[in-house]
Backbone as XML, in Angstrom:
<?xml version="1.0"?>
<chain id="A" units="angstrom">
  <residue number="1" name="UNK">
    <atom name="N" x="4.649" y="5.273" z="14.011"/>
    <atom name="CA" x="3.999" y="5.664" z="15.241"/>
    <atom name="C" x="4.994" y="6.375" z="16.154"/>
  </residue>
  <residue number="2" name="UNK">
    <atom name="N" x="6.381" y="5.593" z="16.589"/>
    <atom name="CA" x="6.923" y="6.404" z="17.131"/>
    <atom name="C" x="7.765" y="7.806" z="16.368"/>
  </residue>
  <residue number="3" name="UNK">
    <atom name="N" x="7.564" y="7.709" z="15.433"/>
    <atom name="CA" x="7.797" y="9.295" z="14.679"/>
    <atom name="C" x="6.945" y="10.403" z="15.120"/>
  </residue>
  <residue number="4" name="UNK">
    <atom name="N" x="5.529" y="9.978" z="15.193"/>
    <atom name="CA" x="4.359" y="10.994" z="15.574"/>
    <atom name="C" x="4.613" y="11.505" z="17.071"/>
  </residue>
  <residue number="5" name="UNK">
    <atom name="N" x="5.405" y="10.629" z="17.839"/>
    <atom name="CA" x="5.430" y="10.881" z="19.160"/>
    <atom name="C" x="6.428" y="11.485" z="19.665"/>
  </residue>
  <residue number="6" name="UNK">
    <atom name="N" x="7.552" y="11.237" z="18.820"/>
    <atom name="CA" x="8.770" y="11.975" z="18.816"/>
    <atom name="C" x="8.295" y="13.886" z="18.374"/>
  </residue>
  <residue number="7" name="UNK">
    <atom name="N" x="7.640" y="13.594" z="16.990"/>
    <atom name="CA" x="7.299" y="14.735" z="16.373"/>
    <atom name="C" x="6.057" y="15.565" z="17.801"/>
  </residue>
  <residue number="8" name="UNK">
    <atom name="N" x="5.457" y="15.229" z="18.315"/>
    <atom name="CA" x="4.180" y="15.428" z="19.137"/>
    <atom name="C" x="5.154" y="16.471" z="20.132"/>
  </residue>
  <residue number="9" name="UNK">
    <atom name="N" x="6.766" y="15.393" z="20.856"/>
    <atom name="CA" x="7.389" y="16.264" z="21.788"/>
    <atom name="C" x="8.149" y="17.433" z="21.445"/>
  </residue>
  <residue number="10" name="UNK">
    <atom name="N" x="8.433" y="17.423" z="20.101"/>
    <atom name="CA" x="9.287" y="18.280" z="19.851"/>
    <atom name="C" x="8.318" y="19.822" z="19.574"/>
  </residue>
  <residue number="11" name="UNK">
    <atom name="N" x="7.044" y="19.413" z="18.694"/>
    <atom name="CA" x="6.109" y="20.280" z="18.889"/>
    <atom name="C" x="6.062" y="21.035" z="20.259"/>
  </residue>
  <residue number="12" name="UNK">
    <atom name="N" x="5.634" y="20.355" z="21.253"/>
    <atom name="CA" x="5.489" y="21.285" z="22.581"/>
    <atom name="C" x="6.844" y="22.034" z="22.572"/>
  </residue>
  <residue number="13" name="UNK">
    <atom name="N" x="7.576" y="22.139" z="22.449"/>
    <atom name="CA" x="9.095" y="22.927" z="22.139"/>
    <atom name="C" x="8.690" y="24.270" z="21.352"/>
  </residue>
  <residue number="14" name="UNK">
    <atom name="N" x="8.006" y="23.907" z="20.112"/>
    <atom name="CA" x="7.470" y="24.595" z="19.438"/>
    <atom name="C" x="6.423" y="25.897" z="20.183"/>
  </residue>
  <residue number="15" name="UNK">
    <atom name="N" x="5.649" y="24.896" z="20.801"/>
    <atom name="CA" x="4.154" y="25.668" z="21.385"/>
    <atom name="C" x="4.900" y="26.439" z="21.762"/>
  </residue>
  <residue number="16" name="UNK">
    <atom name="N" x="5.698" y="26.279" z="23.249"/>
    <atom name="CA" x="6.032" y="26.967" z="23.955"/>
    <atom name="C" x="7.041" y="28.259" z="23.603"/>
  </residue>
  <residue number="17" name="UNK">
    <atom name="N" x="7.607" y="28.190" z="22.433"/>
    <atom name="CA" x="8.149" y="29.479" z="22.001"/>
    <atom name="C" x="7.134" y="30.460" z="21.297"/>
  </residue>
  <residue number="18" name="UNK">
    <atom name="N" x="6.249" y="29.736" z="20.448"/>
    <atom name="CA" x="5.525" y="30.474" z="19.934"/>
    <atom name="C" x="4.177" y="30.499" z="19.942"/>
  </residue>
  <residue number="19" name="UNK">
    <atom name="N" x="3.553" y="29.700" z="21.532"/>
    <atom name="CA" x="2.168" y="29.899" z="21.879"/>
    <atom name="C" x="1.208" y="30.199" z="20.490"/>
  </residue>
  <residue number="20" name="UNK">
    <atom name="N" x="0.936" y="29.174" z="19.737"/>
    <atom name="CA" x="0.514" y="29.883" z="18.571"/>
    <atom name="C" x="0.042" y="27.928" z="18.125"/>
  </residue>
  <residue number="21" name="UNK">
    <atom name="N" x="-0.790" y="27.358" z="18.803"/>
    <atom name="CA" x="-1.674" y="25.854" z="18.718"/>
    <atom name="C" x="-1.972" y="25.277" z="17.189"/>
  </residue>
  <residue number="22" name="UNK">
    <atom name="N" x="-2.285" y="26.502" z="16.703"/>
    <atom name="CA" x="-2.903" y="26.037" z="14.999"/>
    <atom name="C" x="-1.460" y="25.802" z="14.179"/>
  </residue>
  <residue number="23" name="UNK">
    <atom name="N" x="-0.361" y="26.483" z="14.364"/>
    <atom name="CA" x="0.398" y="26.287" z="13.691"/>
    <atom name="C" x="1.727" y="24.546" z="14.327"/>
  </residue>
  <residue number="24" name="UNK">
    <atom name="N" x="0.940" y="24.380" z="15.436"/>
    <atom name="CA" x="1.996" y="23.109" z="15.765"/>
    <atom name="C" x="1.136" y="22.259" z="15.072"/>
  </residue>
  <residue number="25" name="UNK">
    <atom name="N" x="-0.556" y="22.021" z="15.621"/>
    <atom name="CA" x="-1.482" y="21.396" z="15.100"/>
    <atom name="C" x="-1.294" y="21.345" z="13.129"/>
  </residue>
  <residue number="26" name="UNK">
    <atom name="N" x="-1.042" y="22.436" z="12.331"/>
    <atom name="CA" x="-0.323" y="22.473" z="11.204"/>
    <atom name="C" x="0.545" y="21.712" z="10.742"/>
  </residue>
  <residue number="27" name="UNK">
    <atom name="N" x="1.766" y="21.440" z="11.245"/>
    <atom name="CA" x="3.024" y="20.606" z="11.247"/>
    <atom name="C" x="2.343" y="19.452" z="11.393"/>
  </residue>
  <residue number="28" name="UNK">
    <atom name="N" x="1.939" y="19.415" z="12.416"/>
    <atom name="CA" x="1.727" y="17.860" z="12.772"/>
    <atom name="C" x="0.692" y="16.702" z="11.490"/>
  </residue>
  <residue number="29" name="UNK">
    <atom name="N" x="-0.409" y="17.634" z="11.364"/>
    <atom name="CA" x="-1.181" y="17.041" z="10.374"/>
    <atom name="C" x="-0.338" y="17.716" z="8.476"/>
  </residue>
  <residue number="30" name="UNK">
    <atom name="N" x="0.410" y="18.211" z="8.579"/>
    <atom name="CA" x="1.220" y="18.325" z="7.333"/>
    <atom name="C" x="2.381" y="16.731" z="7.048"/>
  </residue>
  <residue number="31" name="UNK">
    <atom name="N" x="2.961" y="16.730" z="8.588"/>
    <atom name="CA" x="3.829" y="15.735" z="8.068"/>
    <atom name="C" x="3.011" y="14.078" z="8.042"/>
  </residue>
  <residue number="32" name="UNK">
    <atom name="N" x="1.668" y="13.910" z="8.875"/>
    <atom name="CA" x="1.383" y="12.861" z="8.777"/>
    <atom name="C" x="0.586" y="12.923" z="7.792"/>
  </residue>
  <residue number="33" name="UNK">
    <atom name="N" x="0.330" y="13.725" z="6.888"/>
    <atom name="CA" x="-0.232" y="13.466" z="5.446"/>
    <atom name="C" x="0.748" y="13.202" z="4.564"/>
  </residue>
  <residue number="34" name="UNK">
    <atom name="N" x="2.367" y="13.607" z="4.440"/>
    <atom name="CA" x="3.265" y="13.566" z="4.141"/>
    <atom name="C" x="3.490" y="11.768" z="4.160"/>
  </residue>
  <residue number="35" name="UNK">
    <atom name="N" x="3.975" y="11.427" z="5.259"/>
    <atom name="CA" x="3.647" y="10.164" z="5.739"/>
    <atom name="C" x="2.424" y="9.199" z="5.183"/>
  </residue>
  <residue number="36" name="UNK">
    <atom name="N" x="1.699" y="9.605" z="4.762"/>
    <atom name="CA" x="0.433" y="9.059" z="4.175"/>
    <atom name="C" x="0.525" y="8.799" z="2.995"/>
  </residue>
  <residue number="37" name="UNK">
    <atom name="N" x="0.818" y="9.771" z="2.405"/>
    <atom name="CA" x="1.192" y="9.918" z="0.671"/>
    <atom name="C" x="2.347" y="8.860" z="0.583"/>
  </residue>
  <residue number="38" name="UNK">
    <atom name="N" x="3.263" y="8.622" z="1.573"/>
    <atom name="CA" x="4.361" y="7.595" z="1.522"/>
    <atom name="C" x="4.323" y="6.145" z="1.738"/>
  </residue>
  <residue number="39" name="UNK">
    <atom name="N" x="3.059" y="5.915" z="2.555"/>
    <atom name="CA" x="2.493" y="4.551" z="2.519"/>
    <atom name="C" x="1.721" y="3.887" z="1.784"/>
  </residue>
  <residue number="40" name="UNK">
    <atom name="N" x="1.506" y="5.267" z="0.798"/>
    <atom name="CA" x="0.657" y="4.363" z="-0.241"/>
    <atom name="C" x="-1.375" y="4.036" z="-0.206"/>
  </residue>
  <residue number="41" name="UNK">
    <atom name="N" x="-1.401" y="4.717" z="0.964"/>
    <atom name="CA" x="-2.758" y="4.907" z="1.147"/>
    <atom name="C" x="-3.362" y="5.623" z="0.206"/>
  </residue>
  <residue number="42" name="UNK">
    <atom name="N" x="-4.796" y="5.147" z="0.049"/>
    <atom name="CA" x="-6.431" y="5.563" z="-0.821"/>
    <atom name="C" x="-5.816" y="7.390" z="-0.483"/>
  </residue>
  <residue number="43" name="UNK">
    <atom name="N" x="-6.307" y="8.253" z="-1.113"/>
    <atom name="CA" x="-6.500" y="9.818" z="-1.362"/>
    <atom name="C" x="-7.428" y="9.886" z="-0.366"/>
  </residue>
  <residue number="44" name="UNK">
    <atom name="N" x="-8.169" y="9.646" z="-0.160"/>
    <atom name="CA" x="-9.915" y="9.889" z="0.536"/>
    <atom name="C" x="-9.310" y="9.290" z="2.106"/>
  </residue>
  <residue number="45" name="UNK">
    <atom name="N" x="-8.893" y="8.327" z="2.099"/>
    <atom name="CA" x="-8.303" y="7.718" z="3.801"/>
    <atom name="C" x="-7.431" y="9.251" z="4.292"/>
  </residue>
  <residue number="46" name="UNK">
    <atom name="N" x="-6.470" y="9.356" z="3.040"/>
    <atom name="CA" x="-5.244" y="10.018" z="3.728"/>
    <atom name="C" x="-5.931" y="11.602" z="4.314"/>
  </residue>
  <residue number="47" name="UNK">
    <atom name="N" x="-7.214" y="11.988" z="3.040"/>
    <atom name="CA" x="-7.530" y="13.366" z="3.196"/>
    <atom name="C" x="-8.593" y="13.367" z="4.548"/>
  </residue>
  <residue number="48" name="UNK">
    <atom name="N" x="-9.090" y="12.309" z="5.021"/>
    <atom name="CA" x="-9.650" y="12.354" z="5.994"/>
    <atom name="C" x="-8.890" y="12.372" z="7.855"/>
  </residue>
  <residue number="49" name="UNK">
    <atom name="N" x="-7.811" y="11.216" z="7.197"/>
    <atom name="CA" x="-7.247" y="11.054" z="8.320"/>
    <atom name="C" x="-6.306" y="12.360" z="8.677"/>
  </residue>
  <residue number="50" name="UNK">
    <atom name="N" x="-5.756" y="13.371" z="7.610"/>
    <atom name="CA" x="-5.112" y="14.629" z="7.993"/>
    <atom name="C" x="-6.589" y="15.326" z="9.044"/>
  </residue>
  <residue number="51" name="UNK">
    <atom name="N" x="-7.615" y="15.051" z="8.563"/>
    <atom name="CA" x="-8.444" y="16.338" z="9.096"/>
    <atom name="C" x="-8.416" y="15.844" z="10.699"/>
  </residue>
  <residue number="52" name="UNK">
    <atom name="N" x="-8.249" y="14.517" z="10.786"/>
    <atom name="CA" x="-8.699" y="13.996" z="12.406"/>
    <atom name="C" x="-7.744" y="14.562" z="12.717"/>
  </residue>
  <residue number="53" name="UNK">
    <atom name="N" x="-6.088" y="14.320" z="12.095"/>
    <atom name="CA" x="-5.306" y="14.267" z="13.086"/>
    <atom name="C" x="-5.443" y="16.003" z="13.390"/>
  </residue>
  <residue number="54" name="UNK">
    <atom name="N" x="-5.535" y="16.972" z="12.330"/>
    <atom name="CA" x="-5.615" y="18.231" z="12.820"/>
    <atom name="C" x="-6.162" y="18.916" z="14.106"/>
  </residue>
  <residue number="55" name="UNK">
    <atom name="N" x="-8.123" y="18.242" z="13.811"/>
    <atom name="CA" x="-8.735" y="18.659" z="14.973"/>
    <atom name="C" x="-7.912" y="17.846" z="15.926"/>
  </residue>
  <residue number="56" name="UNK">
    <atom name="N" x="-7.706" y="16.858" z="16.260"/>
    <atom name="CA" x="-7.601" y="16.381" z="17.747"/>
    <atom name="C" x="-6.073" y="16.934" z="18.184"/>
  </residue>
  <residue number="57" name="UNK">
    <atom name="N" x="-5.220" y="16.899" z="17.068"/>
    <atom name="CA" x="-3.856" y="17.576" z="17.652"/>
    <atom name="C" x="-3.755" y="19.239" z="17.782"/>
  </residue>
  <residue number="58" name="UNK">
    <atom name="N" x="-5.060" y="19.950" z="17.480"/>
    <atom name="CA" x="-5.123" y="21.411" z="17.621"/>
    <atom name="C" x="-5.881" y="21.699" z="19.065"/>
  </residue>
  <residue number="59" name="UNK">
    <atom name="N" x="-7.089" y="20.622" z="19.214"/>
    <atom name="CA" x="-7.461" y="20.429" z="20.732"/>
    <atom name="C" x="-6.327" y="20.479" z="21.469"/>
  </residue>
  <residue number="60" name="UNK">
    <atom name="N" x="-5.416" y="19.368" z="21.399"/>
    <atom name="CA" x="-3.947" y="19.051" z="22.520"/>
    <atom name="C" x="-3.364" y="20.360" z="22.634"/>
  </residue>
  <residue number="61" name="UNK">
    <atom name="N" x="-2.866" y="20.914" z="21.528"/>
    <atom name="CA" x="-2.050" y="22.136" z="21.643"/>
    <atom name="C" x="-2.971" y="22.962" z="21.787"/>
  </residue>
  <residue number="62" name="UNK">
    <atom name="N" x="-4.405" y="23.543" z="22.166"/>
    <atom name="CA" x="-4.803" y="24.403" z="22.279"/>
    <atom name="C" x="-5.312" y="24.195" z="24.019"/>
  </residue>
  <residue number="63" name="UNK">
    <atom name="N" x="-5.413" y="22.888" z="23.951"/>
    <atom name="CA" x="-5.278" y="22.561" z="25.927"/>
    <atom name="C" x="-4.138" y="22.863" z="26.311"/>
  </residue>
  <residue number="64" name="UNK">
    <atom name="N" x="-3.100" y="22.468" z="26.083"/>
    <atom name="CA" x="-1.690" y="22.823" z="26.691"/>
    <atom name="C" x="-1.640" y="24.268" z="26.811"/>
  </residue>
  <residue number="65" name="UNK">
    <atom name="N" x="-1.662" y="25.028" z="25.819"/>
    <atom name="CA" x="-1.900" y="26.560" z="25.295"/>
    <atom name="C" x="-2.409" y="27.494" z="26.727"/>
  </residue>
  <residue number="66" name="UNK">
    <atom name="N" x="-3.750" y="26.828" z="26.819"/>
    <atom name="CA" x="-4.372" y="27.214" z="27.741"/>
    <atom name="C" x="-3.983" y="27.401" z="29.451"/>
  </residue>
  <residue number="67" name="UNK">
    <atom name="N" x="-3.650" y="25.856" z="29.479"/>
    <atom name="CA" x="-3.056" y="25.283" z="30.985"/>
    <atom name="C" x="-1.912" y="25.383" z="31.185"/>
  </residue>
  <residue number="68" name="UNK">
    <atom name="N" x="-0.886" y="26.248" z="30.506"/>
    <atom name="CA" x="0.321" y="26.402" z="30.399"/>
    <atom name="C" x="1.252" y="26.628" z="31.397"/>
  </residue>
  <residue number="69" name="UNK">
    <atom name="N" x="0.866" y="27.112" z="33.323"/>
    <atom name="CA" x="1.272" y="27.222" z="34.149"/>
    <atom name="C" x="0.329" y="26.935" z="35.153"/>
  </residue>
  <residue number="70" name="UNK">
    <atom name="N" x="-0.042" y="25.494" z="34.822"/>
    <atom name="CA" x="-0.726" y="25.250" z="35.966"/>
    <atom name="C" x="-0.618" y="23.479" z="36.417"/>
  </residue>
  <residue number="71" name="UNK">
    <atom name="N" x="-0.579" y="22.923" z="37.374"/>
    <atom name="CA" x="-0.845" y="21.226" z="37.547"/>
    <atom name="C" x="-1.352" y="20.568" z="36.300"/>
  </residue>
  <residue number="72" name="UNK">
    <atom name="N" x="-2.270" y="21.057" z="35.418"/>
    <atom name="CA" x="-3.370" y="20.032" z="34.694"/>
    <atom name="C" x="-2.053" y="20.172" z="33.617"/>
  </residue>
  <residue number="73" name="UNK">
    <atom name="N" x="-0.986" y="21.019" z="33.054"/>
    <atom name="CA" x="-0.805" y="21.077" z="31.961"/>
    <atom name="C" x="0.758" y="19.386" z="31.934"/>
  </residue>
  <residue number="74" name="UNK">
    <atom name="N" x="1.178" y="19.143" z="32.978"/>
    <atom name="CA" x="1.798" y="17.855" z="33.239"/>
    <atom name="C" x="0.536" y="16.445" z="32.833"/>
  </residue>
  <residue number="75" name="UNK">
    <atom name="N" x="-0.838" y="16.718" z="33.284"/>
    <atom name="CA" x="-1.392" y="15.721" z="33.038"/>
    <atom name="C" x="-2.370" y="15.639" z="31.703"/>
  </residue>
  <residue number="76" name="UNK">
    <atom name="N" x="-2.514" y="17.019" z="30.583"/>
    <atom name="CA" x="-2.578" y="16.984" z="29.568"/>
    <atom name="C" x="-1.680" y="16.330" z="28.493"/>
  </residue>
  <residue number="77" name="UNK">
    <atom name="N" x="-0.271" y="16.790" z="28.940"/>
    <atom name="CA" x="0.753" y="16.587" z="28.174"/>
    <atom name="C" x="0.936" y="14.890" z="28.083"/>
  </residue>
  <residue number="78" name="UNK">
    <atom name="N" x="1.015" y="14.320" z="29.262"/>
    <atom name="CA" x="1.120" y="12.819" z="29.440"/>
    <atom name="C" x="-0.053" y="12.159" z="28.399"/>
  </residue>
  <residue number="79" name="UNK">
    <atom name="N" x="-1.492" y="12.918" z="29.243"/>
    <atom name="CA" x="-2.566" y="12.124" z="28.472"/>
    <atom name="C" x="-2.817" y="12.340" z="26.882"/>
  </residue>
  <residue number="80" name="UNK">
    <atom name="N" x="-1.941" y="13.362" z="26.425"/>
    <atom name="CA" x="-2.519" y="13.770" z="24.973"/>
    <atom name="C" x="-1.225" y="13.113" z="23.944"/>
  </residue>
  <residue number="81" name="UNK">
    <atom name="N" x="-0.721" y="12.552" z="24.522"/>
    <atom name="CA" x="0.718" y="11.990" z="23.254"/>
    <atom name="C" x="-0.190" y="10.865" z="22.844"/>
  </residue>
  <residue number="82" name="UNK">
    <atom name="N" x="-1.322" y="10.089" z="23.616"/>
    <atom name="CA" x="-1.812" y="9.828" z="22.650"/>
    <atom name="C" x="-2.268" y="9.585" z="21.282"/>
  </residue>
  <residue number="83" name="UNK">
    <atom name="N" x="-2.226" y="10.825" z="21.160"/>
    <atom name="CA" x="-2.828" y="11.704" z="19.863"/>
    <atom name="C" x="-1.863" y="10.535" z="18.989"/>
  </residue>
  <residue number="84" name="UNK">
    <atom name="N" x="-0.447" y="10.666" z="19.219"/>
    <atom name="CA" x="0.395" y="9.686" z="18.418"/>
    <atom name="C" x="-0.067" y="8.516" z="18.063"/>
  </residue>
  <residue number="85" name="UNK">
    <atom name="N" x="-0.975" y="8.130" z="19.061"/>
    <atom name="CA" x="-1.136" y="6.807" z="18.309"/>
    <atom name="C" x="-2.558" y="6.522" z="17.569"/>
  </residue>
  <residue number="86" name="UNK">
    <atom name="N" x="-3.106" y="7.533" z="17.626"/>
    <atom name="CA" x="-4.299" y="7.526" z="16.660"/>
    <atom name="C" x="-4.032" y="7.666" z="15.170"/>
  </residue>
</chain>
C-alpha cells in the first residue's frame, strides 16, 4: 500500500513534465498488476483489479491535468492519493 502511494507521488512528477494522464494512469496500473502477479492472486482478480486501478487513477491524473493552476488542484491531489489505497 505504501508503495502505491509513494508510486501515486512520484507520478504527479511525471504528470507535470509530461501533462500526458493516460500514460501516468499506465504506470500506475502496469506496476500494480506487476505487484499482483507477485502476490499470487487468481488471473481474473488481478485482470480486473488492473482495470479499476486504471480508470480511477486516469480520472486522478486527468483531474489534476485539468486543474493544474488553480486552488482545487492542492485539494484533488490530497483527496485522490486515495486511489493508493484502493
Amino acid at each position: 500500500m505504501i508503495v502505491k502511494i509513494i508510486l501515486l507521488l512520484a507520478l504527479l512528477r511525471v504528470l507535470a513534465i509530461t501533462e500526458k494522464p493516460i500514460l501516468c494512469a499506465g504506470i500506475y496500473s502496469s506496476v500494480a498488476l506487476i505487484l499482483g502477479f507477485m502476490s499470487g492472486a487468481a488471473l481474473t482478480y488481478i485482470a480486473i483489479a488492473a482495470c479499476v486501478y486504471f480508470a480511477l487513477s486516469f480520472l486522478y491524473f486527468w483531474l489534476l491535468n485539468r486543474f493544474n493552476h488553480g486552488p482545487l488542484y492542492f485539494v484533488i491531489m490530497i483527496l485522490g492519493l486515495g486511489v493508493g489505497f484502493v
